[in-house]
C-alpha positions in Angstrom: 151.2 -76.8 146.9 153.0 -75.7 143.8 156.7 -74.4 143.2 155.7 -71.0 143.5 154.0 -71.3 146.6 156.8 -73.1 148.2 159.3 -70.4 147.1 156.4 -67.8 148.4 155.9 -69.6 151.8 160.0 -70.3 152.2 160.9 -66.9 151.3 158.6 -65.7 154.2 160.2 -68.0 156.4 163.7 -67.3 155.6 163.1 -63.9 155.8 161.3 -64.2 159.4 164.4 -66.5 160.6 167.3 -64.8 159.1 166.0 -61.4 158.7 165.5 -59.0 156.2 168.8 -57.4 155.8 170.5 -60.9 155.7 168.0 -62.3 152.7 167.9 -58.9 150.5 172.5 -59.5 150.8 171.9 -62.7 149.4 169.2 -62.1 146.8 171.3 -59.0 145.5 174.3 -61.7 145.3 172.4 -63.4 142.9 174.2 -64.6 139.9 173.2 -66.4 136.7 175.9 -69.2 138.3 174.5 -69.4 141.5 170.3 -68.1 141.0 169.2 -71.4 140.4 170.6 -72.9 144.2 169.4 -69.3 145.8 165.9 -70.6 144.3 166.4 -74.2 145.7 167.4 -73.0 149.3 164.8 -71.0 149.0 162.0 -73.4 147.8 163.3 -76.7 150.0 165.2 -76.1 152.8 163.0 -72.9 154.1 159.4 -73.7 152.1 159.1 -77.1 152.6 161.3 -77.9 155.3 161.5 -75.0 158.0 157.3 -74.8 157.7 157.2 -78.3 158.6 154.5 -78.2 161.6 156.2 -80.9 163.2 159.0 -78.7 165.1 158.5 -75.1 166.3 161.3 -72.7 164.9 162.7 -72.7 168.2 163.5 -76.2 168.0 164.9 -75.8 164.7 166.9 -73.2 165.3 168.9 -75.5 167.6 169.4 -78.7 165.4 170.7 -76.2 163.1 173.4 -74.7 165.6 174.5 -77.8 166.4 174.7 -79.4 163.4 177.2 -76.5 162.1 179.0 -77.3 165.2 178.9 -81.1 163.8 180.1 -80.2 160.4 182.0 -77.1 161.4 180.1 -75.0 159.2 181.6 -71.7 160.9 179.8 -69.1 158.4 176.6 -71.2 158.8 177.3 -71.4 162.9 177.4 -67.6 162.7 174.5 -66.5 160.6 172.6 -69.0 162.6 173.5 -68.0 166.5 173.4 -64.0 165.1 169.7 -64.9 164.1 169.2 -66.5 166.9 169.8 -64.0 169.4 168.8 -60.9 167.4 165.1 -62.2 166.9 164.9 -65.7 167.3 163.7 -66.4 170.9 167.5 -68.0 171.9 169.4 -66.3 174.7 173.4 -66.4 175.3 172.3 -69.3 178.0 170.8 -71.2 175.2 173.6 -70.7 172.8 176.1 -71.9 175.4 174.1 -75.0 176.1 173.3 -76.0 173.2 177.8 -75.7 172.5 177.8 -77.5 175.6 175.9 -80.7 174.7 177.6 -80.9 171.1 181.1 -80.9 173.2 180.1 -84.5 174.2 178.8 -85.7 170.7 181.1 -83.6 168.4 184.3 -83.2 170.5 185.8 -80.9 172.6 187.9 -79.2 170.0 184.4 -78.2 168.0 183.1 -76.9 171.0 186.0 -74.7 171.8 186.0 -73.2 168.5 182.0 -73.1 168.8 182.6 -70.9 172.0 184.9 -68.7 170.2 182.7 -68.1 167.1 179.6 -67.6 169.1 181.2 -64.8 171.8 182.2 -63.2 168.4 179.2 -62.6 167.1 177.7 -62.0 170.5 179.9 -58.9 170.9 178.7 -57.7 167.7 174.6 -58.2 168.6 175.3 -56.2 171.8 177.7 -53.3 170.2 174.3 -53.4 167.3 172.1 -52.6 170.0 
């Protein structure tokens, strides 16, 4: 596969897992500073990584929220849970487990702010609806 069709095939998948709205935001936030790491994201972590057969997107989806749990990655934490919920196959339950099984690996304090972030943008799926 060449660049191009790894920028083609991680496009579609960001797109699918983040939505529309989300990519066009970041693709009209494009600047000659920050185009060529929008293009790297774009091409790596979603075209060669997210299409990986290996793990379904659901799967993903929660090493991902954990992980920004781990690294307290609070904008990441959001935009993933918000995906999450508003397309991607996870349910509040889900999200709340998946807070509760990083409270033993990442600590307690993590978790408590996870809980907060996540009923956050939980309220705002639900008042979107």
């Amino acid at each position: 596969m060449d660049e191009k069709e790894r920028h083609e095939r991680g496009m579609a998948k960001r797109r699918k897992v983040l939505g529309n709205e989300w990519v066009d935001r970041a693709n009209a936030k494009k600047t000659a500073f920050n185009e060529e790491f929008q293009e790297l994201i774009t091409r790596y972590a979603w075209g060669e990584i997210w299409t990986r057969p290996h793990f379904d997107e659901r799967t993903r989806r929660v090493l991902v929220i954990g992980t920004m749990i781990a690294l307290a990655q609070w904008d990441e934490f959001r935009l993933h849970v918000r995906a999450a919920l508003a397309g991607g196959g996870l349910s509040e339950a889900d999200i709340k487990e998946v807070i509760l099984q990083q409270a033993i690996y990442c600590g307690v304090p993590a978790a408590n702010h996870a809980f907060k972030e996540a009923a956050e943008v939980m309220a705002e799926v639900a008042k979107a609806k």
